[in-house]
N, C-alpha and C positions, 0 to 999 in steps of 0.2 A: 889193826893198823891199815890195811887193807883196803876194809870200807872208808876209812875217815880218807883215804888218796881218791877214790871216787868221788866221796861225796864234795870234796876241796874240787877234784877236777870237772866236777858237773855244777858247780857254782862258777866257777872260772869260764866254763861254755857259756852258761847263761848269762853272765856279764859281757863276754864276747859281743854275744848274739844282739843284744842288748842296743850296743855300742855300734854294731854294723847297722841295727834298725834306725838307730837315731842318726849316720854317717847318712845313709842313703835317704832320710827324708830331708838335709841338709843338701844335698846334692840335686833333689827334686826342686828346691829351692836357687838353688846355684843358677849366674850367669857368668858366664866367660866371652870374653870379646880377642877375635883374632883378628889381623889388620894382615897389608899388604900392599906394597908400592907405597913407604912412607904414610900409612894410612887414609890412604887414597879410597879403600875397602875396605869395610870390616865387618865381620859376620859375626852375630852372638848368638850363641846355643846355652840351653839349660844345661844342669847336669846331666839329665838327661838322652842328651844330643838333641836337644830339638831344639829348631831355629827359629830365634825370636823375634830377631831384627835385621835389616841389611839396608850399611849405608854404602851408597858411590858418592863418591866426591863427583860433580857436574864435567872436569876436564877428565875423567874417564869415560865418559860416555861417548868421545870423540873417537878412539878406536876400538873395535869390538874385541878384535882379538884378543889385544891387551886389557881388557876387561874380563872376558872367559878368563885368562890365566889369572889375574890378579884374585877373581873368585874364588878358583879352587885354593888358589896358597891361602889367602883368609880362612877360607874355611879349612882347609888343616892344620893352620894355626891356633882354629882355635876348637879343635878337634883335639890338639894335641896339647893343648891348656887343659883342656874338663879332663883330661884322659891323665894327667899329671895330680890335679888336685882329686880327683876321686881317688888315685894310687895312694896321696898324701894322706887321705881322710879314713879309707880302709885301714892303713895301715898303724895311726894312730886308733883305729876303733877295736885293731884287732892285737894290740898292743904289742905290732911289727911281729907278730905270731905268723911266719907263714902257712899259709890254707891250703892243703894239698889240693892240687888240679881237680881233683873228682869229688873236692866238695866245694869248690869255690860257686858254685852255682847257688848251692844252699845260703850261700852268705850275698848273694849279690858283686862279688869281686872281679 
């Protein structure tokens, strides 16, 4: 009985694993758009984090400062978009299995 609980929980790994591979080539895939000042800004990043596009609407270019700020909240808006839907995508990949801290590396989480 034993074996057959390993061999059931090393097939249930490998479908995990499986499931995290295909989550995070979906995610490499992935765009998120964050806005800010009524979408006056808006920053898109991959799943990745890395940024793809950056629009200003023309009457923010009128004060700079209010443009630095309006930047950053975009961009942690949509920092905080990819950072939600990768949680989403993990979480379904790892069928809401939580991954203990010291291997979530292993899985990409």
């Amino acid at each position: 009985m034993f074996k057959g609980n390993i061999a059931q929980a090393m097939q249930m790994a490998q479908r995990m694993q499986d499931g995290v591979k295909k989550a995070q080539e979906e995610l490499a895939a992935l765009e998120v758009t964050g806005q800010a000042g009524a979408g006056m800004v808006s920053v898109t990043l991959s799943g990745r984090m890395e940024a793809r596009r950056v629009r200003i609407d023309p009457q923010a270019l009128a004060d700079a400062e209010m443009l630095e700020d309006l930047l950053v909240a975009a961009i942690n808006d949509a920092v905080n978009r990819a950072n939600e839907e990768s949680a989403r995508r993990m979480s379904a990949a790892t069928a809401g299995m939580p991954i203990p801290p010291g291997l979530k590396g292993m899985f990409g989480a």
